[in-house]
DRENNU-499799 format. One record per residue: x, y, z of N, C-alpha, C in turn. Coordinates in steps of 0.2 Angstrom, whole numbers, plus 5000, padded with zeros to 4 digits. Layout:
XYZXYZXYZ
...
REM end
This chain:
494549625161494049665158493349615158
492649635162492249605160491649615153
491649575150491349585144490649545145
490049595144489349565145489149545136
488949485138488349485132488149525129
487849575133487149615132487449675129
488149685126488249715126488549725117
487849755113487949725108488149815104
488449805098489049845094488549825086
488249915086487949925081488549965077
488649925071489349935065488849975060
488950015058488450045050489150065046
489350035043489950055036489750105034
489150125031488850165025489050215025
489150265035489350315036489950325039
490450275038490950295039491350345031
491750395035492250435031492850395031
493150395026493850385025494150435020
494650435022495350495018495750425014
496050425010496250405004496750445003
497550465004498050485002498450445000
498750464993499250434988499850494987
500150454984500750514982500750494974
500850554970500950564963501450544959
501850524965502550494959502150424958
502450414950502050324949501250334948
501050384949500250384949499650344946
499950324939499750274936499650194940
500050204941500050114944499850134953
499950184956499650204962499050194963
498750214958498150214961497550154958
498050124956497550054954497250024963
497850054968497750044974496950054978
496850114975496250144976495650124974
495750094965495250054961495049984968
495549944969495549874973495149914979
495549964982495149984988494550004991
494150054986493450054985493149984982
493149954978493049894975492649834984
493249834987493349804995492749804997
492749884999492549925004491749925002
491749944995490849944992490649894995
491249804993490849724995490749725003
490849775006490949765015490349805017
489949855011489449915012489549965013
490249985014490350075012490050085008
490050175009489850205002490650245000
490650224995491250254991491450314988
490650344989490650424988491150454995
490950415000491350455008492050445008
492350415001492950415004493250475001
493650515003493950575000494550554998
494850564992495550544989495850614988
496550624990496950674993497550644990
497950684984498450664981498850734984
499450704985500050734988500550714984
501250754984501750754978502050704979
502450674985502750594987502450564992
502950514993502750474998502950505005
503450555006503550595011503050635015
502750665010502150715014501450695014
501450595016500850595016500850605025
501450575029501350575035500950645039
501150685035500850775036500150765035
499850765030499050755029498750725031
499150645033498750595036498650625046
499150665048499150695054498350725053
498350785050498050835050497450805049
497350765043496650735043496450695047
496850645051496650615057496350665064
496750705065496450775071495750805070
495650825063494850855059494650805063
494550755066494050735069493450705064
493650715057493350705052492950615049
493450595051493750525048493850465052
493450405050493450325053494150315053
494450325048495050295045495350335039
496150335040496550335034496950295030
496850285023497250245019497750275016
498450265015499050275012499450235009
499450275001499650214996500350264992
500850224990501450264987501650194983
502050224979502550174977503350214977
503850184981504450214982505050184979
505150194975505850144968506550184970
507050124970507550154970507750204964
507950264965508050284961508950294960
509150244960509750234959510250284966
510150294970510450334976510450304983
509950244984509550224989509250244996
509050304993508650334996507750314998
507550274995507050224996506850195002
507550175000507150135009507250175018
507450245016507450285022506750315020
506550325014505950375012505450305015
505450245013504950215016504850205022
505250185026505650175033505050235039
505450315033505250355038504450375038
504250375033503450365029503250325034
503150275033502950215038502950225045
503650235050503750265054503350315058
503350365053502950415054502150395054
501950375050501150345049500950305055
501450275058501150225065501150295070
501750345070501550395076500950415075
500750445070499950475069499450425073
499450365070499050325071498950325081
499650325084499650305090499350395092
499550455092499550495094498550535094
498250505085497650525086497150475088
497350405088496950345089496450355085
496550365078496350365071496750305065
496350235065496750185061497050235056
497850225053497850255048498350185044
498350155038498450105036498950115030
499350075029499850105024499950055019
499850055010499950025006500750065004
501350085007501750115004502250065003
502350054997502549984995503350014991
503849974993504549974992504949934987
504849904981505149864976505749864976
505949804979506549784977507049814969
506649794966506849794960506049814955
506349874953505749904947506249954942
505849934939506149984930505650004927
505650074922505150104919505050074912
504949994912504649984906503849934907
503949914902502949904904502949834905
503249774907503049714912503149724918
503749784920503549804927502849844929
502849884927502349934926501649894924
501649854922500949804921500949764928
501549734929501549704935501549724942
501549814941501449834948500849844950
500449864944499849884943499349834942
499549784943498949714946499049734952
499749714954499949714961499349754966
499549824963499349864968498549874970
498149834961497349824966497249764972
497649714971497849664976497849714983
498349734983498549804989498249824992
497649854988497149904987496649874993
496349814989495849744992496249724998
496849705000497249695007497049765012
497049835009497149885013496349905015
495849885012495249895013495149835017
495149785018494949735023495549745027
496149785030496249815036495949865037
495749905032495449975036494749955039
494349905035493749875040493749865047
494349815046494449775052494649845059
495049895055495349905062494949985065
494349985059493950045061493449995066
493249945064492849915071493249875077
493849875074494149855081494049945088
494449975082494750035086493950065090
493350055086492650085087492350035096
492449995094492149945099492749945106
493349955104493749995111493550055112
493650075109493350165113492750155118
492150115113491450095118491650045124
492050025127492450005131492750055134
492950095133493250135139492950185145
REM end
């Protein structure tokens, strides 16, 4: 591939859209993710009004949403945030597995970054040093998932103007 100089890539964050899907189980600690996230994305110069935050029941159905609003044609980028605990069945690590799984088809099929914060804990319990501790965690998360979704809406933008 030849790459000119001259060929320079005006980036404007301000008016990128971004979708923000979480799922509602853990809600509380979930969306600390979101706090960290906008938090990021404001120090990068987005505007945080454009991101639309779109709660869904679990972590199951974000793959659905994250499709459909990737197509809209609406959107730079999608973020997806869950927390999935074993709920004594071990059913967690297929719910994350396939979640995840499913979130890279999307991403391959609309060539819409779609980014996932769906996070799988070894070990969690319903009392409150977990629960404190998952909920730092997840503005950490949040702040990881915004400096991917920068990175991969200018990577993905500046291939497209290549093609």
């Amino acid at each position: 591939m030849n790459q000119s100089s001259t060929n320079h890539y005006n980036f404007t964050p301000q008016s990128k859209r971004i979708a923000f899907i979480h799922a509602t189980w853990h809600q509380d600690i979930v969306l600390n993710c979101l706090t960290g996230f906008e938090t990021e994305l404001a120090s990068r110069g987005y505007d945080v009004s454009l991101i639309e935050v779109i709660p869904v029941p679990g972590a199951y159905e974000i793959p659905l949403h994250a499709k459909l609003l990737a197509k809209s044609g609406q959107y730079a980028a999608i973020a997806c945030s869950a927390l999935v605990v074993d709920g004594g069945i071990y059913r967690h690590d297929f719910v994350a597995q396939t979640v995840c799984n499913a979130l890279m088809q999307v991403q391959l099929e609309t060539e819409v970054p779609v980014l996932t914060a769906v996070l799988t804990p070894h070990n969690f319990h319903e009392h409150e040093e977990h629960k404190e501790y998952f909920s730092r965690h997840f503005i950490k998360k949040g702040a990881e998932l915004a400096n991917a979704c920068d990175a991969s809406i200018r990577l993905t933008e500046q291939a497209k103007l290549s093609l």
